[in-house]
C-alpha positions as CSV (number, residue, x, y, z in Angstrom):
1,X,3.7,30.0,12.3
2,X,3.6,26.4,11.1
3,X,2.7,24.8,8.0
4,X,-0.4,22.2,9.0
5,X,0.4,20.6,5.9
6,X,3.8,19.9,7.4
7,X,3.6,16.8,9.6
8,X,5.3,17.1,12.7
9,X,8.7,15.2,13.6
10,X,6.8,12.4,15.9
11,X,4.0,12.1,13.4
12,X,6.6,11.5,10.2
13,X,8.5,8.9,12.6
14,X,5.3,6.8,13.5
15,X,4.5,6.7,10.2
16,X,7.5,5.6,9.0
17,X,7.7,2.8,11.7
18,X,4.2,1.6,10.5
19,X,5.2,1.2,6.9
20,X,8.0,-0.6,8.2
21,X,5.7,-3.1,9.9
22,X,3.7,-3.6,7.4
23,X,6.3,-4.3,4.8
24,X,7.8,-6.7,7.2
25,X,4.4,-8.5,7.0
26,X,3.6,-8.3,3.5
27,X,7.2,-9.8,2.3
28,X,5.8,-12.7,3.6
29,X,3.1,-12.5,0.8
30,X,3.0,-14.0,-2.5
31,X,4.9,-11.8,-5.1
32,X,2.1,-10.3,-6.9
33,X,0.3,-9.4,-3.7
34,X,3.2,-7.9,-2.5
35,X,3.5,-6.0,-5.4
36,X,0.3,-4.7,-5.5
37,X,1.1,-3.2,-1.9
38,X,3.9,-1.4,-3.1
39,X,2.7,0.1,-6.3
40,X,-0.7,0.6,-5.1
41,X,-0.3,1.9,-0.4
42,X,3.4,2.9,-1.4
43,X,3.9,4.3,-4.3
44,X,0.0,5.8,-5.0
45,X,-0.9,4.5,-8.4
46,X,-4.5,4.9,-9.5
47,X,-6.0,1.2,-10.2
48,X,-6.4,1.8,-13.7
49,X,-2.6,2.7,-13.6
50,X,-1.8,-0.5,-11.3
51,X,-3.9,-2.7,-13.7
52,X,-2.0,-1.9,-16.9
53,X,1.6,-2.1,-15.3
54,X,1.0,-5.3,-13.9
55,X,-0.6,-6.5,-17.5
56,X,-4.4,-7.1,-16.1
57,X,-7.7,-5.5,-17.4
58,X,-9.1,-3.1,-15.4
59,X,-11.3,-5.2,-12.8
60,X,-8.8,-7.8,-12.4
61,X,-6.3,-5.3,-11.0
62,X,-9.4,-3.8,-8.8
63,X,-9.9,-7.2,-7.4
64,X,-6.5,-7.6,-6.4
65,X,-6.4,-4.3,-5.0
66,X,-9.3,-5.3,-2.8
67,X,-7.7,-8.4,-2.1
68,X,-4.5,-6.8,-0.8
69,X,-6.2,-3.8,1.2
70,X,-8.3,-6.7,2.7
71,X,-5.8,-9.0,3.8
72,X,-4.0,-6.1,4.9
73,X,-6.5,-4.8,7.4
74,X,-7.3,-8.3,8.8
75,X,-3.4,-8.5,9.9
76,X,-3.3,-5.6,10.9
77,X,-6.1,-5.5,13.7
């Protein structure tokens, strides 16, 4: 039996491909937008977490978020 928690070889190497893409795409982005992108879609930090590694207060780092996920999606489609 297996583990549906597991993903399957074809699922784990689509999305590896799509993170590639969309680091290729978001190099392209200012620093601290890229940045954001890795600590935040890559790496899973909460915002909070996010906020005080890149020195902001709380709702700055939640607006860049927003900004990133944003511009993100808009390439993307």
């Amino acid at each position: 039996m297996s583990d549906l928690r597991v993903a399957s070889p074809d699922d784990a190497v689509a999305r590896r491909e799509r993170l590639a893409e969309m680091r290729r795409l978001v190099n392209q982005w200012p620093r601290m937008e890229r940045e954001t992108f890795e600590l935040d879609f890559v790496e899973g930090f909460e915002p909070e977490e996010f906020a005080m590694i890149q020195g902001l207060t709380p709702p700055q780092g939640c607006g860049l978020i927003h900004k990133m996920q944003t511009r993100l999606r808009e390439a993307l489609l």
